[in-house]
C-alpha positions as CSV (number, residue, x, y, z in Angstrom):
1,X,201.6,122.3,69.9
2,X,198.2,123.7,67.8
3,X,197.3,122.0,65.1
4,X,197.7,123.1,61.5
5,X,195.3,125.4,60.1
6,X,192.8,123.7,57.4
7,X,194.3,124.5,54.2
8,X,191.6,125.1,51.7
9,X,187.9,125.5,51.6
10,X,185.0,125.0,48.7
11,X,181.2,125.7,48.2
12,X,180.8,121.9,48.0
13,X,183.6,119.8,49.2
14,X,183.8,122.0,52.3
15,X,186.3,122.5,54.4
16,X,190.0,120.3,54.3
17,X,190.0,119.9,58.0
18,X,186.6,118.9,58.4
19,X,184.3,119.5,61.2
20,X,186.5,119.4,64.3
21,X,188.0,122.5,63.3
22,X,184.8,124.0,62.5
23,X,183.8,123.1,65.7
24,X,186.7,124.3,67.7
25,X,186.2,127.7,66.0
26,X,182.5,128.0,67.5
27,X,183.2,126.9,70.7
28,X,186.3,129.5,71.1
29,X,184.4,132.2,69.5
30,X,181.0,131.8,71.4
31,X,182.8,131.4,75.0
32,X,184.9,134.4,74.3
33,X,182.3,136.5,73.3
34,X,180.1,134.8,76.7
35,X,183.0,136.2,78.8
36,X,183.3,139.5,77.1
37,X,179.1,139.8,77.3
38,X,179.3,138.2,81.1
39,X,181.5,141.7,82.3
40,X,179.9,143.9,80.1
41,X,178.7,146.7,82.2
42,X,174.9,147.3,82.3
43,X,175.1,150.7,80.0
44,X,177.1,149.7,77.2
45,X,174.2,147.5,76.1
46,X,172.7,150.2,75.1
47,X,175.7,151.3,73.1
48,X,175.9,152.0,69.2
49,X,177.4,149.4,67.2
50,X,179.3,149.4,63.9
51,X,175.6,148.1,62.2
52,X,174.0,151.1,61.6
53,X,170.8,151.7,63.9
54,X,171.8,148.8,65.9
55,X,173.1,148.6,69.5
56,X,175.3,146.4,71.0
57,X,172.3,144.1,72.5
58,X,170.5,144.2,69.2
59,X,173.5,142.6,67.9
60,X,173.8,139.8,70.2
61,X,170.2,139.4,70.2
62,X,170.9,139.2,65.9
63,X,173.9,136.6,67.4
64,X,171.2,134.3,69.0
65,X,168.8,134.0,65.7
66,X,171.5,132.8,63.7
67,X,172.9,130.7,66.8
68,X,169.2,129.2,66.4
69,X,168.8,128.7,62.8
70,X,172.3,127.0,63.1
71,X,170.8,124.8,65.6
72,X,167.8,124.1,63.4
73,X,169.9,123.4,60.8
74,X,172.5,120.7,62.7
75,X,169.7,119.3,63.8
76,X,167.2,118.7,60.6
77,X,170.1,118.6,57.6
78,X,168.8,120.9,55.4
79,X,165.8,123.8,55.7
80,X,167.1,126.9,56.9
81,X,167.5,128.9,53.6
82,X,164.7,126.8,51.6
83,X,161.7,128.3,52.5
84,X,162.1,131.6,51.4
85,X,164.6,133.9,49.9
86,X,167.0,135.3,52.5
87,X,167.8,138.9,51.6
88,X,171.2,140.3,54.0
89,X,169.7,143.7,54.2
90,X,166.0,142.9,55.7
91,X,165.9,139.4,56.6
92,X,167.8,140.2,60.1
93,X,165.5,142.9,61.2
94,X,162.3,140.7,60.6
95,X,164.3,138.0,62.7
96,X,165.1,140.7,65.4
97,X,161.0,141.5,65.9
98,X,160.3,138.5,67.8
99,X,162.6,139.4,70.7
100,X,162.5,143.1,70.8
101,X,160.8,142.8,74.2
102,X,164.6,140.4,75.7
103,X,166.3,142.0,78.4
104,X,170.3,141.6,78.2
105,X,170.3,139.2,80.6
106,X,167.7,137.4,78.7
107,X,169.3,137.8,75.7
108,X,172.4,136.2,77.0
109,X,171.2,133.9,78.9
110,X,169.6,132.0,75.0
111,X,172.9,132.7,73.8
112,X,174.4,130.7,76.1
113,X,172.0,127.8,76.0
114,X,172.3,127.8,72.2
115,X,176.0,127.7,72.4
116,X,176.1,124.5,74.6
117,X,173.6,122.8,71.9
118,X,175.5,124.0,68.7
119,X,178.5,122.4,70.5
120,X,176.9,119.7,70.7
121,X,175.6,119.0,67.7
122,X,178.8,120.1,66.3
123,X,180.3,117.5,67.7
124,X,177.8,114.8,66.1
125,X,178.7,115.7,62.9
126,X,182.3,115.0,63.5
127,X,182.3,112.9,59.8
128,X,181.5,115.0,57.1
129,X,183.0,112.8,54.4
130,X,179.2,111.7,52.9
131,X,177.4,114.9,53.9
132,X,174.7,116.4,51.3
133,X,174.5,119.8,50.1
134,X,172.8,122.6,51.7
135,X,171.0,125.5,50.4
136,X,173.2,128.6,51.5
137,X,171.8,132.3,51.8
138,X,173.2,133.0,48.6
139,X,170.8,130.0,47.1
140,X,173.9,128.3,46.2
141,X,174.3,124.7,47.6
142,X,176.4,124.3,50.1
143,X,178.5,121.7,52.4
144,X,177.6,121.4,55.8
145,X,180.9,122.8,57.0
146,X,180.8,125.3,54.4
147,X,177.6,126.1,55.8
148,X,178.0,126.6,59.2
149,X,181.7,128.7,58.5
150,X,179.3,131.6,56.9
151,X,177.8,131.4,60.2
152,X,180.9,131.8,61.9
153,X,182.6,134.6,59.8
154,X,179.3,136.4,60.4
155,X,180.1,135.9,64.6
156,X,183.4,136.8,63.4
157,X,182.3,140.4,61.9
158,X,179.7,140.9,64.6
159,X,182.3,140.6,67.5
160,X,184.2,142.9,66.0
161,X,180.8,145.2,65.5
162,X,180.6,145.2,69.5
163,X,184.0,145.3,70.5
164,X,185.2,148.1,67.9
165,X,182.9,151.0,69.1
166,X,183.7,150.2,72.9
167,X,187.7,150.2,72.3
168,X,187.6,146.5,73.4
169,X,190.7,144.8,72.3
170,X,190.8,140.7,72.8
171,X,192.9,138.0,72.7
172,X,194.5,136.9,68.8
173,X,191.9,133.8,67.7
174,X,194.4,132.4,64.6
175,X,192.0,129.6,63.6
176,X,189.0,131.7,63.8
177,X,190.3,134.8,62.0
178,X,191.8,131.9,59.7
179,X,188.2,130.1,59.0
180,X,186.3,133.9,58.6
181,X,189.0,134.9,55.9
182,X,188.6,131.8,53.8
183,X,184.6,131.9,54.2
184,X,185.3,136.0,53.5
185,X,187.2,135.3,50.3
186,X,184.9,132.4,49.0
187,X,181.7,134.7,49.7
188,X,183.4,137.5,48.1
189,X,184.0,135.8,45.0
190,X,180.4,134.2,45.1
191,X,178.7,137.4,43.1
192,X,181.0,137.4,40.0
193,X,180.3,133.6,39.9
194,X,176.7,134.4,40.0
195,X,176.8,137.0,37.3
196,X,179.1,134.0,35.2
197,X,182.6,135.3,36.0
198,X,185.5,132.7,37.5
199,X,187.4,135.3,39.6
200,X,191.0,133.8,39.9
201,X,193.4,135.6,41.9
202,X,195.1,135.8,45.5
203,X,195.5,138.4,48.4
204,X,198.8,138.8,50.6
205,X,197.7,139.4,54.1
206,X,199.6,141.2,56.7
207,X,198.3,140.3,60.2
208,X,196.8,137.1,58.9
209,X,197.1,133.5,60.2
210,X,198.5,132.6,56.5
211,X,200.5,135.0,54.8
212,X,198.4,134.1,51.3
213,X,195.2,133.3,50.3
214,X,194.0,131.8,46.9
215,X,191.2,131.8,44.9
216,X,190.0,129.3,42.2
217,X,187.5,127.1,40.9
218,X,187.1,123.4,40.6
219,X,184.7,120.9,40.7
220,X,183.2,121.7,43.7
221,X,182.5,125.6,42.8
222,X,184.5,128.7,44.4
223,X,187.2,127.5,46.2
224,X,189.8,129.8,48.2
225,X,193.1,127.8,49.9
226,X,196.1,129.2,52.2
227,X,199.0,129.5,49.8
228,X,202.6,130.3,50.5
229,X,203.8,132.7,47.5
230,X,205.9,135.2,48.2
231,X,203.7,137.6,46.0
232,X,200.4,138.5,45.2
233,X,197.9,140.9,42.9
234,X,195.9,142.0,46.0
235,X,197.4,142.8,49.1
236,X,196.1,144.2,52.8
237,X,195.0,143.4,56.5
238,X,193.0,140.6,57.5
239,X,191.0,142.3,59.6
240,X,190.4,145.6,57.5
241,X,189.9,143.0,54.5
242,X,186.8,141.0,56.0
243,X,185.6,144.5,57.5
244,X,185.6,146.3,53.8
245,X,184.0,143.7,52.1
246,X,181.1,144.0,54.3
247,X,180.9,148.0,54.1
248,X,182.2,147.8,57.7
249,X,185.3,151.0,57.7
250,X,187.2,152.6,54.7
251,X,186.1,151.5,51.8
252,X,187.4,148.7,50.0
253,X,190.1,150.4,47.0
254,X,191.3,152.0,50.5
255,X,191.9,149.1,51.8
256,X,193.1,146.6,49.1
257,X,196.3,147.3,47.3
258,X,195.8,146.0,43.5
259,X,194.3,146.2,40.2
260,X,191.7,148.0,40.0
261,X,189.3,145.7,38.2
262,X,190.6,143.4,40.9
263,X,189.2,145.4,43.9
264,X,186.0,146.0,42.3
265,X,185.1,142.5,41.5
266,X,185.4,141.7,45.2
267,X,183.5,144.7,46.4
268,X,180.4,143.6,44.5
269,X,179.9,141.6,47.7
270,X,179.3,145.0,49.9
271,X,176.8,146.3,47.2
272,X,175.1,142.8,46.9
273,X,175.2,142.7,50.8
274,X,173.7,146.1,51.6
């Protein structure tokens, strides 16, 4: 029997379910995505992506800086985002410049060394329970499972980036695609808190691991949980949902059934994004 999915997550209480899950969620994305990259054949490299002016290497060569800075960050507790503003629309492409030069099989042959250490270290920090805060790309401080889940709903959207274009269909990851909507949701919900607005409201999703998502705030900031109400403001599809909200498809009000004001709260994330 699986276990039960993690039931809630918050900027700074991080994620009920702790780093176990987190971890499985890494390790199952990363070796699927090894095994799809290990068949691959040679000319689809060289194949667009959904990131516009990208190709299918430059995103897994995108995959292995932020496999690294996660590393980095395991590893020393705290300095990824601190020494200078991180900006979602230019800071990738300045990453991308120091391995422009990477063959494939180079390329995938750091991706796979950097998954073995991220397991790893994931696995060292099993006990979360007395973890500081970390500074997240948004500036906002951060738990360290928190953390590393924007990590992995940013593998999450990136997989989908390859295997979209080239028609690949894989195998249904319920505690990943679980993990990446919470992160989604709480990220979405991260620029109306910047600009002083609580956004409180909750999303149906067909498709989805839970069939309701929540959002609210506490304590310990933005905090999104699987719910099990029968109804909802906002409804759609998991995977068209996290897609949207990142510019990736139809646009968002195409996508998200609901209030208006609603729908363009959330989609402040894609302009803020982009």
């Amino acid at each position: 029997m699986s276990a039960p999915l993690p039931v809630s997550l918050s900027e700074r209480a991080g994620l009920v379910g702790g780093a176990g899950a987190v971890r499985a969620a890494f390790v199952g994305r990363r070796g699927r995505l090894l095994d799809l990259l290990d068949a691959l054949p040679a000319a689809d490299w060289a194949q667009p992506s959904r990131c516009a002016g990208w190709t299918v290497h430059d995103v897994v060569r995108h995959l292995v800086d932020v496999a690294r800075l996660h590393v980095d960050q395991l590893g020393t507790g705290g300095t990824a985002f601190d020494a200078e503003a991180f900006h979602p629309a230019r800071s990738p492409a300045q990453w991308m410049v120091a391995s422009e030069r990477a063959t494939p099989a180079q390329t995938l042959d750091d991706l796979r060394e950097l998954t073995e250490v991220e397991a790893k270290l994931l696995a060292e920090r099993a006990d979360e329970s007395r973890a500081g805060l970390w500074r997240g790309p948004s500036r906002r401080p951060l738990h360290p499972t928190t953390f590393s889940l924007h990590l992995h709903w940013d593998a999450w959207l990136h997989e989908r980036d390859i295997t979209v274009p080239l028609g690949v269909r894989l195998p249904p990851d319920h505690l990943g695609t679980h993990l990446a909507v919470l992160y989604g949701l709480l990220l979405a919900a991260t620029p109306a808190r910047m600009a002083g607005v609580r956004l409180e409201t909750s999303v149906l999703l067909d498709g989805g691991p839970a069939e309701c998502y929540a959002i609210s705030h506490g304590a310990s900031g933005i905090v999104v949980s699987a719910d099990t109400a029968p109804e909802a403001p906002l409804r759609s599809r998991a995977d068209a949902l996290l897609d949207a909200l990142m510019g990736r498809g139809p646009a968002l009000h195409t996508v998200l059934e609901g209030p208006a004001e609603l729908v363009a709260t959330l989609d402040l994330l894609r302009k803020f994004a982009t």
